[in-house]
Backbone bond lengths (Angstrom), bond angles and torsions (degrees), N, CA, C in turn:
res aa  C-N    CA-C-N  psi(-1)  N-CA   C-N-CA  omega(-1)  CA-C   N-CA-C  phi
1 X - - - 1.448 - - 1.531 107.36 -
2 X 1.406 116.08 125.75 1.310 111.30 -173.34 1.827 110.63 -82.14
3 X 0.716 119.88 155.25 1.786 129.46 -179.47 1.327 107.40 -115.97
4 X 1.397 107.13 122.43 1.349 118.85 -175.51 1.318 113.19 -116.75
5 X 1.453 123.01 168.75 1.629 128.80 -151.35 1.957 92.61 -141.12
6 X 0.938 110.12 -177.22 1.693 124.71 -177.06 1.447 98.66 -93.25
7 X 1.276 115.37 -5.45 1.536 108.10 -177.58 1.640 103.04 -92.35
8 X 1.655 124.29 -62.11 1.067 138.75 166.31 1.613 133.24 -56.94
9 X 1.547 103.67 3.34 1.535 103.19 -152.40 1.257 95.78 -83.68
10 X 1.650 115.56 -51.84 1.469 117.91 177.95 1.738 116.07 -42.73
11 X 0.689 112.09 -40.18 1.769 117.64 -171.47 1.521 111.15 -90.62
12 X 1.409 123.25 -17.89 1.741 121.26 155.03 1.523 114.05 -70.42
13 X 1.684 103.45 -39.89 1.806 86.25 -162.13 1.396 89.55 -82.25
14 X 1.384 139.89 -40.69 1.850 133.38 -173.48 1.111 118.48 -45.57
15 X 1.667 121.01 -17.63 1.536 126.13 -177.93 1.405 113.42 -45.92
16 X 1.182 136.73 146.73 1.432 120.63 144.33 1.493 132.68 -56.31
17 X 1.357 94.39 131.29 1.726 90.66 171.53 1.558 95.08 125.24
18 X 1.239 110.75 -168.76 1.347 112.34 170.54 1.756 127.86 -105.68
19 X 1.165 101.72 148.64 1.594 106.58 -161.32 1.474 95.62 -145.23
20 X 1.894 115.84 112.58 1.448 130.15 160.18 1.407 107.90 -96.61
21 X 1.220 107.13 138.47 1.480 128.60 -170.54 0.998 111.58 -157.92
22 X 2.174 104.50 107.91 0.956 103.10 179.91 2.155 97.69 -120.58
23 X 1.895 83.64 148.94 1.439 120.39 168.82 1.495 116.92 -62.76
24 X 1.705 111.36 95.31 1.428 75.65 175.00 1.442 109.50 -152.50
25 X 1.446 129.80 -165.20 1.557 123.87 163.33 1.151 121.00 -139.10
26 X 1.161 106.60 149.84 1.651 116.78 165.80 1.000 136.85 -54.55
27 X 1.562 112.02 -18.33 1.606 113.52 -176.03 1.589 80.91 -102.04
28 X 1.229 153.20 49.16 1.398 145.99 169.12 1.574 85.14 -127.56
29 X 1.864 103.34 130.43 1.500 116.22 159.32 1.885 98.73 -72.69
30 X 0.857 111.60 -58.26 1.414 111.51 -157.12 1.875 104.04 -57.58
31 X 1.617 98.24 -40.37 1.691 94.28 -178.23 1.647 102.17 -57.87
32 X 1.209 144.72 -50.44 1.440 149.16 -165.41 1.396 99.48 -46.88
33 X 1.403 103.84 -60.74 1.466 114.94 173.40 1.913 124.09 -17.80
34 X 1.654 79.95 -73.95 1.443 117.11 176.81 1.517 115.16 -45.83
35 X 1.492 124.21 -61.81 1.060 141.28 142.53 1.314 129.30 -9.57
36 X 1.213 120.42 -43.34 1.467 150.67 176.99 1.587 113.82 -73.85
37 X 1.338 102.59 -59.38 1.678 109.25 165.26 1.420 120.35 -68.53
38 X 0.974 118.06 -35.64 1.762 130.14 155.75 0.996 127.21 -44.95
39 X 1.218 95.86 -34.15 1.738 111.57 -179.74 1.605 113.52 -80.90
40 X 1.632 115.74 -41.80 1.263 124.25 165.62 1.232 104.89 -78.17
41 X 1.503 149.96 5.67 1.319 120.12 -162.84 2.058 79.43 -109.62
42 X 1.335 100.65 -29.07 1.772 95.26 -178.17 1.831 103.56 -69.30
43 X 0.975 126.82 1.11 1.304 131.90 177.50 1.365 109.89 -67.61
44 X 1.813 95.74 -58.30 1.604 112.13 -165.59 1.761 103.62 -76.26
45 X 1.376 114.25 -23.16 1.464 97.86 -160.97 1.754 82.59 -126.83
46 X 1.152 130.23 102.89 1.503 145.51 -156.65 1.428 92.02 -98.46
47 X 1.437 132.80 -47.19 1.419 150.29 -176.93 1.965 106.70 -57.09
48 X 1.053 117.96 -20.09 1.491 139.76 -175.51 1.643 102.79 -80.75
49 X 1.120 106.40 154.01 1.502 102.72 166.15 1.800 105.17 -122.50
50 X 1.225 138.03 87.26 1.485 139.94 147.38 1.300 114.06 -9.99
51 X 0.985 138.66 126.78 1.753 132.89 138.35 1.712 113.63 -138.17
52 X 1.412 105.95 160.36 1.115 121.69 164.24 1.580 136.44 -112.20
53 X 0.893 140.44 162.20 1.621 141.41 179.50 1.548 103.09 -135.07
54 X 1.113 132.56 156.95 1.424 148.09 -170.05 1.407 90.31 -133.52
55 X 1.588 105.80 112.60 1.076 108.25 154.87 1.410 151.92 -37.56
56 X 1.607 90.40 -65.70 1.533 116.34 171.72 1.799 98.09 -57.70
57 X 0.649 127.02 -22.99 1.632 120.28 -151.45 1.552 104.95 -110.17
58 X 1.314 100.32 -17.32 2.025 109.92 175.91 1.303 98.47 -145.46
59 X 1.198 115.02 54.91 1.794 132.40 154.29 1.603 103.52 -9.30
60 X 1.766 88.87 -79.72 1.380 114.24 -154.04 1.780 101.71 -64.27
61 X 1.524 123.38 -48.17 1.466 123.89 169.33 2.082 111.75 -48.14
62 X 1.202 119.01 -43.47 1.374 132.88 -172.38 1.863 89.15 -66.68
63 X 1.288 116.07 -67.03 1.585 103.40 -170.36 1.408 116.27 -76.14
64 X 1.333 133.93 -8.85 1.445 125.99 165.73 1.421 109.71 -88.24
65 X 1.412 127.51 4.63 1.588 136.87 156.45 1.458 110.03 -92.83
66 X 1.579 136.00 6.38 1.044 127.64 -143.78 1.505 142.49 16.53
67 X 1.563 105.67 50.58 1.773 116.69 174.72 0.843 85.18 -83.45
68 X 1.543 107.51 142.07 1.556 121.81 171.41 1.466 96.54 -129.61
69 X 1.583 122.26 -30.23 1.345 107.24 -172.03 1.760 95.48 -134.62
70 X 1.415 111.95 166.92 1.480 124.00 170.27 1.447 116.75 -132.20
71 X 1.715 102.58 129.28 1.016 133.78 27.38 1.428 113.04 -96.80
72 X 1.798 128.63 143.18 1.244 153.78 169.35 1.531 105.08 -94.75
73 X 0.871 134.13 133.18 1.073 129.76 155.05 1.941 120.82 -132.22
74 X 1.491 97.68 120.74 1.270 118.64 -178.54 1.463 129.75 -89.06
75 X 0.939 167.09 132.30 1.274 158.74 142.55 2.160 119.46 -114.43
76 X 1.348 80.68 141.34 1.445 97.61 -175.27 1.392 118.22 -150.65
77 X 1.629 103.09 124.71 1.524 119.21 -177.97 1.577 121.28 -97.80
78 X 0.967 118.58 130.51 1.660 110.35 178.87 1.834 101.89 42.69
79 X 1.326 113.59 62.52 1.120 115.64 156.93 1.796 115.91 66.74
80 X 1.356 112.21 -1.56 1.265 132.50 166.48 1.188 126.33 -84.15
81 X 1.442 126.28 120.42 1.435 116.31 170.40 1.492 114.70 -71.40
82 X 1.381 140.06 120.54 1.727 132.68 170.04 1.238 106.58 -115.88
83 X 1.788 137.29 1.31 0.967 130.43 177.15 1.319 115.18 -158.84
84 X 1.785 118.46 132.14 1.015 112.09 -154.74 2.008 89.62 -156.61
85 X 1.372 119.42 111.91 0.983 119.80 168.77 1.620 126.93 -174.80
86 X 1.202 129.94 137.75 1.147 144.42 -156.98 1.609 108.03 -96.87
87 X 1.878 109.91 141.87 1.291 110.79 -154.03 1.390 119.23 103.19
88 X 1.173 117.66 166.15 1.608 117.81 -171.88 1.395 93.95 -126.43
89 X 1.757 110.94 154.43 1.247 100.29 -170.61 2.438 87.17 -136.38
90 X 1.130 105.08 147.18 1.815 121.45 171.43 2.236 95.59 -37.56
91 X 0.759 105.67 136.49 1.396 138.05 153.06 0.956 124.64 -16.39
92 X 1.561 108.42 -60.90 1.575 109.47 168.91 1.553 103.44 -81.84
93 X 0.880 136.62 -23.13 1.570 143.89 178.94 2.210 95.91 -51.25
94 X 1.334 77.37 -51.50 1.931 82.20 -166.94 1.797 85.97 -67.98
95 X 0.873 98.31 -66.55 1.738 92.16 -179.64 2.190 129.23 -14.08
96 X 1.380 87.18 -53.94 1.501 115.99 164.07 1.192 113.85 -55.10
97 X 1.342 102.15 -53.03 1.407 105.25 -167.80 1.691 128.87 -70.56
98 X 1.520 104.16 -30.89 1.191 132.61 144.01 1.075 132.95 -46.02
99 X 1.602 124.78 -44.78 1.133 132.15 177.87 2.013 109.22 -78.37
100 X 1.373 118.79 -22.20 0.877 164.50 171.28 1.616 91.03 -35.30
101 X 1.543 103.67 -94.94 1.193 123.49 150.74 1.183 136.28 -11.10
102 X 1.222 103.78 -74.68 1.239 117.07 -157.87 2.152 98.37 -71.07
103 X 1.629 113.51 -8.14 1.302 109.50 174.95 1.604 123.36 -114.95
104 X 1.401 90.47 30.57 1.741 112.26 -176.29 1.458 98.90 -73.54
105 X 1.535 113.44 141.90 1.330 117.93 168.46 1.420 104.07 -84.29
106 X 1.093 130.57 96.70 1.645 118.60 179.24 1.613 124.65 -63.30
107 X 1.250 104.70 -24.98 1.595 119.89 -179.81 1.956 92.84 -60.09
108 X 1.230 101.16 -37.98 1.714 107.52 -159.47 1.745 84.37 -81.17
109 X 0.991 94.87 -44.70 2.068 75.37 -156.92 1.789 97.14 -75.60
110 X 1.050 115.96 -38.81 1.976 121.44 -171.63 2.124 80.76 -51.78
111 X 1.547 117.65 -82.71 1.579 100.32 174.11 1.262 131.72 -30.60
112 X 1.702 123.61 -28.61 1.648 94.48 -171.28 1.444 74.60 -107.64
113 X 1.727 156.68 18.29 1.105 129.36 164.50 1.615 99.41 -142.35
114 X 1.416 127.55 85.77 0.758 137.80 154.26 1.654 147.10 -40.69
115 X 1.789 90.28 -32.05 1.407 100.72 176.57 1.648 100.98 -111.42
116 X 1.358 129.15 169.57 1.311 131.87 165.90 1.354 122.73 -70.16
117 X 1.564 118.77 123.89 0.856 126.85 172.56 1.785 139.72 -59.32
């Protein structure tokens, strides 16, 4: 899972393709958790790009995204945000959610959302 900083962050999620990025911390039992399934879910979908952010460690990047809590979990396609929510969610849930994704018309959502979310 790659780990990203406030310097690099802009230029991982704009990539094409899809990019999960999750918010999180170390002093969180549940983020470790989370982390863990993240870790297997980049296993299953190799074609994905994983990343992480450290809260504590990119304060200032976490509150101009509005994370307030960890685990966050983000995802972004072709430079689009389509998913954005806090809490950890079961395995097959990320699975869905992915698959989710991965059947977005982007032409349709970039038209009805033109600006960044």
């Amino acid at each position: 899972m790659r780990i990203l900083t406030a310097a690099d962050f802009a230029g991982a999620v704009s990539a094409p393709g899809i990019v999960v990025v999750d918010f999180r911390s170390s002093a969180s039992g549940s983020s470790r958790a989370f982390t863990a399934l993240l870790e297997a879910a980049a296993a299953r979908h190799p074609d994905l790009v994983f990343a992480a952010v450290d809260n504590q460690a990119e304060e200032a990047l976490a509150a101009e995204l509005g994370v307030r809590s960890a685990p966050t979990l983000r995802v972004y396609r072709d430079g689009v945000l389509v998913f954005a929510e806090p809490g950890w969610m079961p395995a097959d849930s990320v699975d869905l959610l992915i698959a989710t994704v991965r059947a977005l018309d982007m032409p349709a959502v970039i038209a009805q959302y033109p600006e960044p979310l």
